[in-house]
C-alpha positions as CSV (number, residue, x, y, z in Angstrom):
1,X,89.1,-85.7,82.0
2,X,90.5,-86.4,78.2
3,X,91.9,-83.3,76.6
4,X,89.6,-82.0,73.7
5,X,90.1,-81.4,70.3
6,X,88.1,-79.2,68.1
7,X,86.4,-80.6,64.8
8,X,87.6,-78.6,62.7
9,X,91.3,-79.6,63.6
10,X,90.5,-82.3,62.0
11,X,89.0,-81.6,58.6
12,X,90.6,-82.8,55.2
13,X,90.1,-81.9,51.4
14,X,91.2,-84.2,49.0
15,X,90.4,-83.9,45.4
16,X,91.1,-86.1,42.8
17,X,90.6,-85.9,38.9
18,X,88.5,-89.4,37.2
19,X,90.7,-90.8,34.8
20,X,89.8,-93.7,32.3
21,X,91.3,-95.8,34.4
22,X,89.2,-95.2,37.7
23,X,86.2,-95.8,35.5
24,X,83.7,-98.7,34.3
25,X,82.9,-99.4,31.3
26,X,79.8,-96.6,31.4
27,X,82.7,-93.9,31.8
28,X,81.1,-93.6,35.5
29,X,84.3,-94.1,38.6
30,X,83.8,-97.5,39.9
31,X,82.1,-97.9,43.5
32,X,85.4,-99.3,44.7
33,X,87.9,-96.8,43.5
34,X,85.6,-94.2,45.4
35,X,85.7,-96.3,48.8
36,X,89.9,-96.6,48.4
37,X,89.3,-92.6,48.2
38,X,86.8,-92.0,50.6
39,X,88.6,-94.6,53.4
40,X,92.2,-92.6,52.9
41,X,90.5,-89.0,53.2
42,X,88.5,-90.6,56.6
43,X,91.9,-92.2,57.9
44,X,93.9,-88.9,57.7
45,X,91.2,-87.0,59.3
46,X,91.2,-89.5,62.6
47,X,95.2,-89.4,62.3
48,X,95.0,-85.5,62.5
49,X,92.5,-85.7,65.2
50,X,94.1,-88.6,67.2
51,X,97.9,-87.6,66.2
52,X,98.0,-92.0,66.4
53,X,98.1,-94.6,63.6
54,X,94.4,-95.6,62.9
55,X,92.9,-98.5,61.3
56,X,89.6,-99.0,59.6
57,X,86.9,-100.5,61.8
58,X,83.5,-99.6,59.8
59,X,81.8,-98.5,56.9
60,X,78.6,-97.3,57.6
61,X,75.9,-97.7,54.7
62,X,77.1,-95.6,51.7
63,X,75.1,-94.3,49.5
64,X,75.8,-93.8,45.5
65,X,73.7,-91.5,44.9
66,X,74.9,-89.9,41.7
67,X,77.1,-91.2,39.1
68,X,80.6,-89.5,38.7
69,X,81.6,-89.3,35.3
70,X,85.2,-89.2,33.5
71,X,87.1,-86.1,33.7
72,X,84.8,-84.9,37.2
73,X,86.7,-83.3,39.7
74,X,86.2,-85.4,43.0
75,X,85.8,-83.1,46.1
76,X,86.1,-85.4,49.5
77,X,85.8,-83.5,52.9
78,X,86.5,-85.2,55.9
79,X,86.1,-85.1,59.7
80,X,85.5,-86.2,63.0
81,X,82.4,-86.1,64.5
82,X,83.1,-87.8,67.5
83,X,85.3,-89.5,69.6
84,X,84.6,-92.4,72.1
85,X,87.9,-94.2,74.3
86,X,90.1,-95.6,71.4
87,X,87.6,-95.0,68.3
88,X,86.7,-92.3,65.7
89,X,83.9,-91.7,63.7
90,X,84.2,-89.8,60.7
91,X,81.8,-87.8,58.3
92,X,82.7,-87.8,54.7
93,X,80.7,-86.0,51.9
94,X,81.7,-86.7,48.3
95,X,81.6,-83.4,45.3
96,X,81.9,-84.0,41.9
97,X,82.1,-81.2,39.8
98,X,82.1,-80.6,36.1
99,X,84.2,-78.0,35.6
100,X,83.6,-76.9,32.0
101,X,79.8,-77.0,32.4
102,X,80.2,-75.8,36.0
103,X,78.2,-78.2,37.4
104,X,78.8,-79.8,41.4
105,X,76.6,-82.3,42.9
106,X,76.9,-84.0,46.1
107,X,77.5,-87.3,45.2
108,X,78.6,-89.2,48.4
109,X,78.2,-89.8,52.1
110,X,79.2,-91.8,54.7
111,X,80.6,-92.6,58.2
112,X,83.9,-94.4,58.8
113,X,85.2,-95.8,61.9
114,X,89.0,-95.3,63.1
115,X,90.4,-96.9,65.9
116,X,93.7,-95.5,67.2
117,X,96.4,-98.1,67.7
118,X,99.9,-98.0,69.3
119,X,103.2,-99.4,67.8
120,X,102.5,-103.0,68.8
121,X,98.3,-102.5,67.5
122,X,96.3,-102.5,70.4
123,X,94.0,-99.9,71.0
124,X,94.4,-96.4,72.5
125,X,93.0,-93.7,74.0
126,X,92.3,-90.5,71.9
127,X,91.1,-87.3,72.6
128,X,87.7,-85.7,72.8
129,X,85.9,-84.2,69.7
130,X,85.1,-80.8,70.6
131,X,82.1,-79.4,67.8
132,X,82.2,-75.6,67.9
133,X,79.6,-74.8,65.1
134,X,76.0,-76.1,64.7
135,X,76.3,-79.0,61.9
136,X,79.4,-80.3,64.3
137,X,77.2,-80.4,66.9
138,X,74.4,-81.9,65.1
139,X,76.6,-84.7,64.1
140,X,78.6,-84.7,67.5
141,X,75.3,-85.7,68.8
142,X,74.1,-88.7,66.4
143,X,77.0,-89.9,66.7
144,X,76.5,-92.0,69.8
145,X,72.6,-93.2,68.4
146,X,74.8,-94.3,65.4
147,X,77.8,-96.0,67.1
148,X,75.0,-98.2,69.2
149,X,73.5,-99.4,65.9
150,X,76.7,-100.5,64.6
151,X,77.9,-102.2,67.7
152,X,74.2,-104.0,67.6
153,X,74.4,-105.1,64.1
154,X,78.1,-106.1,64.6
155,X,76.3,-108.3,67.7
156,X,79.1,-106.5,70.4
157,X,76.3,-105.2,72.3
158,X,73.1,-106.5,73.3
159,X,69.6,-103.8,71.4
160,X,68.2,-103.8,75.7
161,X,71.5,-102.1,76.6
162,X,71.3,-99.7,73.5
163,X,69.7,-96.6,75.7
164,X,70.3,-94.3,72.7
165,X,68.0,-96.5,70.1
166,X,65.5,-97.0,72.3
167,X,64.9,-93.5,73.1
168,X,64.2,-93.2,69.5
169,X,62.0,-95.9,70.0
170,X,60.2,-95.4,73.2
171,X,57.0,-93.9,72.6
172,X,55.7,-94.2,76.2
């Protein structure tokens, strides 16, 4: 058996102040600058997990869902949800908050996948993700449903052998 980890071992805060020069030209941080963010808080959260060098192996679908305007505060928490041989995934939820009107809106979320790598870069085994509270374990267990969809879209595993997504299709 794999040693565990708990979750929360793993959890980052990273905040960062918008500056003109993270912005477009609506004064609203541009899409990319918030990925760069949102992949470094995601990395160090599978490196505190893992205690290994990680590399970016997906983005899942993430969703813009409010702007985040010049001067915000940027909130990004990070952690693990789950961990499979080698790989991570990773639950990110964005904040930006207005601090003079004292305003914060959830403005971000996502799922990155690490994969820990040795010295030379191939892959290596990291330990279990051990959820302790009710949202960890809530994620803990979507976590494989949503690892299956990647690996079907990425074509590395064939939607028959996907038991996960076809329980959730399987009406029978």
């Amino acid at each position: 058996m794999r040693k565990q980890k708990p979750v929360q071992e793993s959890f980052v805060s990273m905040t960062e102040l918008v500056l003109p020069n993270d912005t477009n030209t609506l004064n609203n941080l541009m899409g990319g600058r918030m990925m760069h963010l949102m992949d470094i808080a995601a990395a160090v959260s599978a490196q505190r997990h893992s205690n290994r060098i990680v590399v970016t192996a997906s983005v899942d679908n993430v969703s813009f869902r409010e702007g985040i305007r010049l001067g915000s505060v940027v909130t990004l928490e990070a952690k693990v949800t789950r961990a499979f041989s080698s790989s991570m995934e990773v639950h990110i939820d964005v904040w930006a908050e207005d601090i003079p009107s004292g305003t914060k809106v959830k403005s971000n979320e996502a799922f990155f996948t690490f994969v820990a790598v040795d010295q030379s870069g191939r892959p290596i085994d990291v330990p279990d993700a051990l959820p302790e509270t009710a949202v960890e374990q809530e994620l803990y267990h979507g976590a494989l449903r949503r690892r299956q969809l990647r690996l079907v879209l990425a074509g590395r595993l064939k939607p028959a052998e996907a038991t996960e997504l076809k329980a959730l299709f399987d009406l029978v």
